[in-house]
NUFIDREN-595381 format. One record per residue (C-alpha): residue in one letter; x, y, z. Coordinates in pm, 1 decimal. Example, Ala and Ser with C-alpha at 12.3 -4.5 7.8 and 13.67 -1.06 7.14 Angstrom:
residues 2
(r "A", (1230.0, -450.0, 780.0))
(r "S", (1367.0, -106.0, 714.0))
end
This chain:
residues 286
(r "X", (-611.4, -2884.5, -56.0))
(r "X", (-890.9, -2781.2, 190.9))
(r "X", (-1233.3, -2818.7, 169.2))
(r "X", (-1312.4, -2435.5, 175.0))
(r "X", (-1654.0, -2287.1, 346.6))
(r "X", (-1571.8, -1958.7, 370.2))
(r "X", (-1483.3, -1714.3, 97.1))
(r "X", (-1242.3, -1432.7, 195.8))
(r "X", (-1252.8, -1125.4, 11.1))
(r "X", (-913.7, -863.6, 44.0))
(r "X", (-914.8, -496.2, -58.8))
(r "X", (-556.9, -414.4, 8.7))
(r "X", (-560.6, -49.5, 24.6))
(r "X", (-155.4, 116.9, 15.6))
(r "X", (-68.0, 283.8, 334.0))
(r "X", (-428.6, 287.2, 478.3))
(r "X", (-339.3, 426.5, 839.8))
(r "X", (-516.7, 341.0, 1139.1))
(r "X", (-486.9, 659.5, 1349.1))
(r "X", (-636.5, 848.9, 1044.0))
(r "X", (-851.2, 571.7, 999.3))
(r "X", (-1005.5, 590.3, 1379.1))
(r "X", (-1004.3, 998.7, 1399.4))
(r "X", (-1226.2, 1023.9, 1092.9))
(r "X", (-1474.2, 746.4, 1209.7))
(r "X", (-1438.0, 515.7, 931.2))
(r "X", (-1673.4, 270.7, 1023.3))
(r "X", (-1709.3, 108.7, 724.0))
(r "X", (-1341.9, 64.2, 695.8))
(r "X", (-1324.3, -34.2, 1054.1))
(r "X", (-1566.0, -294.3, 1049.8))
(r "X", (-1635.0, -533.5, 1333.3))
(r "X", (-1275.8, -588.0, 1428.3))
(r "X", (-973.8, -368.3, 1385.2))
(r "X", (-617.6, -283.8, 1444.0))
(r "X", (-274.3, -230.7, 1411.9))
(r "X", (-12.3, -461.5, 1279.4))
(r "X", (364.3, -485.3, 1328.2))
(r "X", (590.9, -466.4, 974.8))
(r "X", (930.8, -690.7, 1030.6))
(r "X", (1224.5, -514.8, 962.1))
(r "X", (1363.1, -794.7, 662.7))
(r "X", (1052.5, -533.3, 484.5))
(r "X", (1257.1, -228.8, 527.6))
(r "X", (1429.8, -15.7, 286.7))
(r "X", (1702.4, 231.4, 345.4))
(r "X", (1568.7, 597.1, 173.0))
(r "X", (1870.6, 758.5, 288.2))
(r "X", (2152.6, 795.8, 498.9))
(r "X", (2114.2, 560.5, 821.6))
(r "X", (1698.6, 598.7, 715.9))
(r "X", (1452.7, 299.4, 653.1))
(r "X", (1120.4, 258.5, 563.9))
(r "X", (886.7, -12.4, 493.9))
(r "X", (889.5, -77.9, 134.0))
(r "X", (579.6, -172.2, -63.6))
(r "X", (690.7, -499.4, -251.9))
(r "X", (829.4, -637.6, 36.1))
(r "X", (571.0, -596.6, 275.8))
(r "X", (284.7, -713.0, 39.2))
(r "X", (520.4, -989.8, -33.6))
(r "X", (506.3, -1113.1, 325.1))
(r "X", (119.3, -1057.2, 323.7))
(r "X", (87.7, -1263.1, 29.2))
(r "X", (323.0, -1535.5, 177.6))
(r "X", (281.5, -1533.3, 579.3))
(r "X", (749.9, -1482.5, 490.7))
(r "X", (968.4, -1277.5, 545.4))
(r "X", (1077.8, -1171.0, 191.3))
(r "X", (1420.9, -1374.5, 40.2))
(r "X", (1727.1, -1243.2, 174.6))
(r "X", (1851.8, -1160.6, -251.7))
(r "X", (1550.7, -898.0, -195.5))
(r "X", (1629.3, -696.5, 91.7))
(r "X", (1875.3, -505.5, 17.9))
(r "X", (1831.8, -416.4, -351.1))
(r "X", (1710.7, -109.9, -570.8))
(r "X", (1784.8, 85.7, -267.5))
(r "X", (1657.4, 454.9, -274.3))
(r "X", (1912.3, 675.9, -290.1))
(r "X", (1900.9, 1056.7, -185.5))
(r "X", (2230.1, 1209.3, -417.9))
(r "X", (2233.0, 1528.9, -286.9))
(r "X", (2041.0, 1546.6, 86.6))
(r "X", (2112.3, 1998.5, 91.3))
(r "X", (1926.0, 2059.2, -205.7))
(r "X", (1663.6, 1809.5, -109.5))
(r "X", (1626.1, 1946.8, 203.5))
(r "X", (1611.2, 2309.3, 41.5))
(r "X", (1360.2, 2162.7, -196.2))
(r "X", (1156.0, 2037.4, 78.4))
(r "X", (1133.1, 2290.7, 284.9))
(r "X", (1112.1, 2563.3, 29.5))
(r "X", (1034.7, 2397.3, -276.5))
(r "X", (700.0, 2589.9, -320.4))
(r "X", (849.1, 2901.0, -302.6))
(r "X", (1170.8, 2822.7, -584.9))
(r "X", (942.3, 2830.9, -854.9))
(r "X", (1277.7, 2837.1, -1067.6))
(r "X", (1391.2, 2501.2, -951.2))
(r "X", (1060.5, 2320.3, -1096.4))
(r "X", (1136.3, 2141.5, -1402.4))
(r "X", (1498.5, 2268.8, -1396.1))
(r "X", (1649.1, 1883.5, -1315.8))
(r "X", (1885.2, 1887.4, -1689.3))
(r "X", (1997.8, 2215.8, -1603.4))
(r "X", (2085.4, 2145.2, -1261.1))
(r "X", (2219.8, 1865.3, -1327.7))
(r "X", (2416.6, 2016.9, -1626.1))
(r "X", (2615.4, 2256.2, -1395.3))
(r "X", (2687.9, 1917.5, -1104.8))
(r "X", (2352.2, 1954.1, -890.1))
(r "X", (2210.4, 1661.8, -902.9))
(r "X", (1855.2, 1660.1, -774.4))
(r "X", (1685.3, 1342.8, -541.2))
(r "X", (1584.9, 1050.6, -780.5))
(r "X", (1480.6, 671.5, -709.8))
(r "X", (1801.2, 436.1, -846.4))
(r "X", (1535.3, 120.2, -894.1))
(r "X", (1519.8, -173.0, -1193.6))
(r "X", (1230.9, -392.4, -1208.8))
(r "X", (967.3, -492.6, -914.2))
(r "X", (1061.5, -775.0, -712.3))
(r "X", (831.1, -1078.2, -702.3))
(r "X", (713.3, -1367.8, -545.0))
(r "X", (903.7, -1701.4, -645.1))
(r "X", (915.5, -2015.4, -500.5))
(r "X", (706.1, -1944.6, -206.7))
(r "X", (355.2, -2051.2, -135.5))
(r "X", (140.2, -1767.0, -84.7))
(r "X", (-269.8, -1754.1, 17.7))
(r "X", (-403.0, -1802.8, -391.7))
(r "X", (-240.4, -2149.1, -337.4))
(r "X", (-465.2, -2203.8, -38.5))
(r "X", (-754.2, -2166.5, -268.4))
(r "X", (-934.3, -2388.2, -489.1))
(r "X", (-1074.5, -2096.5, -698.9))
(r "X", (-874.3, -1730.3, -663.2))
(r "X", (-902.2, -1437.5, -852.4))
(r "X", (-603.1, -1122.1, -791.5))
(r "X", (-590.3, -807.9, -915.3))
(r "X", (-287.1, -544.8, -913.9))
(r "X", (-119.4, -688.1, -610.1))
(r "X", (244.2, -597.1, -539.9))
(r "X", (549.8, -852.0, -606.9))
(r "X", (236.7, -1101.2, -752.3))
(r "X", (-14.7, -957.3, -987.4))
(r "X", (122.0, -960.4, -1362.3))
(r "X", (124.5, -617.0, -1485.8))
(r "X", (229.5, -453.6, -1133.0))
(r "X", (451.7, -215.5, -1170.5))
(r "X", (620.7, 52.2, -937.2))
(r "X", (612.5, 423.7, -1056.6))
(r "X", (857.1, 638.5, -853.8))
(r "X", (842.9, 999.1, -916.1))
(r "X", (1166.2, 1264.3, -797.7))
(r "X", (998.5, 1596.9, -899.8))
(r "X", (664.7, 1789.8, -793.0))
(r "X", (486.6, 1748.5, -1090.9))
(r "X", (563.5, 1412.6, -1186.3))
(r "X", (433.7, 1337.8, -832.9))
(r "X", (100.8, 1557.7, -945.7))
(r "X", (89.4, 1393.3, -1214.2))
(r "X", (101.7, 1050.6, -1028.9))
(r "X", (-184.6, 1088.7, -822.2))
(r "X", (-423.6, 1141.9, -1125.8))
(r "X", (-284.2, 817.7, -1271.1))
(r "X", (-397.3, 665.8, -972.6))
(r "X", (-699.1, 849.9, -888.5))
(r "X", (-754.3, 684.3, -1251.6))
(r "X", (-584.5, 322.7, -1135.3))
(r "X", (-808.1, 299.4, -818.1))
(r "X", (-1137.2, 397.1, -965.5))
(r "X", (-1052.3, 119.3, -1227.7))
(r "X", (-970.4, -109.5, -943.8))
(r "X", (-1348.1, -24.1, -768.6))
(r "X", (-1529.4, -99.3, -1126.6))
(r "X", (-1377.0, -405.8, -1155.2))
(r "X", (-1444.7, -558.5, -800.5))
(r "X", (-1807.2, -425.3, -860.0))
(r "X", (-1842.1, -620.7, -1159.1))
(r "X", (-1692.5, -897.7, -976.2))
(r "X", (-1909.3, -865.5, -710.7))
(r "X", (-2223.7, -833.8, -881.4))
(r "X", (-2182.9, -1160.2, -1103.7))
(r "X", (-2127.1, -1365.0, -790.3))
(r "X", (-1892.1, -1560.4, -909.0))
(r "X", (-1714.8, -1905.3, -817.0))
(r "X", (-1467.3, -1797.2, -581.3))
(r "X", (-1276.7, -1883.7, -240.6))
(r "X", (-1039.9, -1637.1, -276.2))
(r "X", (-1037.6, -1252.9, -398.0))
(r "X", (-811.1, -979.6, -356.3))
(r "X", (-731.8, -628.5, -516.2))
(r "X", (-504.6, -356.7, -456.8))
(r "X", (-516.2, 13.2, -471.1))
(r "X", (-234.1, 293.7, -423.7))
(r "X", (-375.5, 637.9, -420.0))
(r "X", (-405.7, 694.3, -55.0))
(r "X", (-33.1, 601.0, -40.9))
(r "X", (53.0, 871.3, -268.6))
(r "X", (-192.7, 1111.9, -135.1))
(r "X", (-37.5, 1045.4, 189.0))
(r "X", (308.0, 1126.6, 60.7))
(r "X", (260.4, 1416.2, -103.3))
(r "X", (-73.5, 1570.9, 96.7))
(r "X", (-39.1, 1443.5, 474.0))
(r "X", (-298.6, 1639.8, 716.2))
(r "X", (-511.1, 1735.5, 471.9))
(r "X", (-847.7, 1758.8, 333.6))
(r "X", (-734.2, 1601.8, 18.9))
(r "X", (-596.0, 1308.6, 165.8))
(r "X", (-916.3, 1295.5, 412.0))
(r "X", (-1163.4, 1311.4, 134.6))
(r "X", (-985.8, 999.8, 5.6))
(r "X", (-1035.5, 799.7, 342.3))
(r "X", (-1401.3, 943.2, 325.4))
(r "X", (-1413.1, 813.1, -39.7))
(r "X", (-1285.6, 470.8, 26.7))
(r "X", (-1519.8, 407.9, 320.8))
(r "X", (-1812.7, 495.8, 97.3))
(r "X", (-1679.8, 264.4, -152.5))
(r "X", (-1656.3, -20.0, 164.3))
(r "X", (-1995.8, 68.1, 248.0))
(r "X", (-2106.1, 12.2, -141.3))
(r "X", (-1949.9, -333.7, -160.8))
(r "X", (-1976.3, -503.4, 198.6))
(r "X", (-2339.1, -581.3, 99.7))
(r "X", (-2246.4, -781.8, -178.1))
(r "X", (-2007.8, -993.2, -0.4))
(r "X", (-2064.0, -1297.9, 147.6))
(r "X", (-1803.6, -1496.3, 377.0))
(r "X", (-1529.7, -1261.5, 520.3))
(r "X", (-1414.5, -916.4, 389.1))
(r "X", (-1059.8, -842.0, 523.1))
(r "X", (-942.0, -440.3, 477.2))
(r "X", (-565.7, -460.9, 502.8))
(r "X", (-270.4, -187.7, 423.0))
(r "X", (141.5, -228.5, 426.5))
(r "X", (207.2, 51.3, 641.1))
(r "X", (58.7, 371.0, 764.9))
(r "X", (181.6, 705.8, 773.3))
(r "X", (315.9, 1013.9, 975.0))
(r "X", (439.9, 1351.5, 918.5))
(r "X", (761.6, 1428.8, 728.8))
(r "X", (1017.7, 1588.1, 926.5))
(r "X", (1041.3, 2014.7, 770.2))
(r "X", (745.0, 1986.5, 554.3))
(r "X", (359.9, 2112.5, 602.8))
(r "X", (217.9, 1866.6, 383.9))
(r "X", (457.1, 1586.7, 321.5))
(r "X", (389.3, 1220.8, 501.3))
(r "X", (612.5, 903.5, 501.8))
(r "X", (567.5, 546.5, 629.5))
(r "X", (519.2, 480.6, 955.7))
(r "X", (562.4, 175.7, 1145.8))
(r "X", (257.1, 14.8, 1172.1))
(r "X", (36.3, -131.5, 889.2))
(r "X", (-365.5, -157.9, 924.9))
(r "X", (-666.0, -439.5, 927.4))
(r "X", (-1011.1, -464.9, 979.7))
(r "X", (-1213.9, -766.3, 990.0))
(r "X", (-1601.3, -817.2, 885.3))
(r "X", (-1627.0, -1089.5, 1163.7))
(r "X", (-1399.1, -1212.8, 1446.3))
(r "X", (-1146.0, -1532.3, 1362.4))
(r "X", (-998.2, -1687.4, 1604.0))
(r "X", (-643.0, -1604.9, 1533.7))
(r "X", (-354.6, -1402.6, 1712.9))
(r "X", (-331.7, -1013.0, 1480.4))
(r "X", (-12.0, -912.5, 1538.2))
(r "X", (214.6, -844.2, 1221.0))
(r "X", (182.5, -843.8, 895.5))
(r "X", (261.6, -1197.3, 845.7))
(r "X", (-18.0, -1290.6, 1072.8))
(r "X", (-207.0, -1238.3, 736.2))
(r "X", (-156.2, -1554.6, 593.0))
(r "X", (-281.2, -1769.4, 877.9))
(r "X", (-542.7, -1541.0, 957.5))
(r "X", (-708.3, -1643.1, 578.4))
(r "X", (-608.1, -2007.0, 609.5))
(r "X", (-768.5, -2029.2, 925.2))
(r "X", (-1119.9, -1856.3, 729.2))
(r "X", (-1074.3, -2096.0, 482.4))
(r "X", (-1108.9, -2354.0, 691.9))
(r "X", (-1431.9, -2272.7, 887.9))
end
């Protein structure tokens, strides 16, 4: 175990993208040093036919671990599209069918069977060492494949997917209270890290606009609030970013890079997202 100096604090935010990020001038959520980061492909998912995507548990897996996720994890709980014409019907006109809202039984009923997610439990972390182990006092908080009481919440219909960004507009605001109560006791720690999702889902379902920038704007204010209270290292970090969705207005999905931003300069390489793990050995060690 190593004699730790410097505290690192992580506020993994879910597909935080850095183009967004930059054309907003998030400052706070920039920080001193910033960039993009490389997601290996053992992190992808297929979403459909021939289609992958990074997928959330694995990437924060390898961010936790400095790994490539277990081989037993890659290519489970798939997402599967069973019907790709009436998805793409619902996607490009979806807002227009107002009598195929809520109409999945009925649908289904007569053979149609509408897009779903086919996934079991979240994968996690076993077996591996991960950054809490390089710490001699570590507090977590909602992080993917890790945290107990993580869970994924995949949504197939419009309004469940309404109704999943105000349970995390809800989640995340928790998330902010508690790392300002953290923060304000100033507690015994070398390690702490949180997670929050919204952005992800904002980015899904609201890509390019003002809602999903008022988040960014939201989450740099709430940067700005906290970076005072921090002392040692504060490390911004995402799984992924986002771009537009092929035949939709409004609709994003993961792109190929993932985000960081650094408080102050360390002297390690920032290339993929398993650069992570070094990285906060390396400011443990200072």
């Amino acid at each position: 175990m190593f004699l730790l100096s410097m505290r690192v604090t992580i506020i993994g935010i879910d597909g935080l993208d850095y183009d967004i990020v930059e054309a907003l001038g998030l400052r706070n959520l920039q920080q001193d040093v910033c960039g993009k980061l490389s997601i290996p492909r053992e992190c992808y998912r297929e979403i459909g036919k021939e289609v992958y995507s990074p997928w959330t548990p694995l990437c924060w897996m390898s961010i936790v671990t400095g790994q490539v996720p277990p081989e037993e994890l890659r290519q489970e709980k798939k997402r599967v599209y069973s019907n790709e014409g009436v998805d793409w019907v619902r996607r490009r006109f979806g807002k227009y069918l107002g009598f195929m809202r809520g109409k999945r039984r009925f649908l289904m009923k007569y053979g149609v069977e509408l897009s779903k997610y086919k996934m079991v439990e979240t994968p996690f972390i076993r077996d591996m060492n991960t950054i809490f182990d390089l710490a001699d006092k570590s507090i977590d908080f909602n992080i993917p494949a890790y945290s107990e009481g993580y869970t994924l919440r995949p949504f197939g219909t419009e309004a469940e997917g309404l109704e999943h960004l105000e349970l995390f507009d809800r989640e995340d605001k928790l998330v902010m209270q508690f790392t300002r109560s953290i923060l304000s006791r100033n507690p015994d720690y070398n390690l702490f890290m949180v997670y929050m999702r919204a952005i992800d889902h904002y980015g899904h379902q609201k890509f390019g606009t003002r809602d999903l920038f008022n988040r960014y704007k939201l989450m740099d204010l709430f940067i700005h609030e906290i970076k005072q209270k921090i002392d040692g290292l504060l490390l911004i970090c995402s799984d992924h970013g986002f771009q537009q969705l092929e035949d939709t207005k409004t609709g994003g999905r993961h792109s190929d890079h993932a985000f960081y931003s650094l408080s102050q300069s360390i002297d390690v390489e920032m290339d993929s997202l398993l650069d992570i793990y070094p990285l906060v050995k390396k400011a443990m060690e200072i």
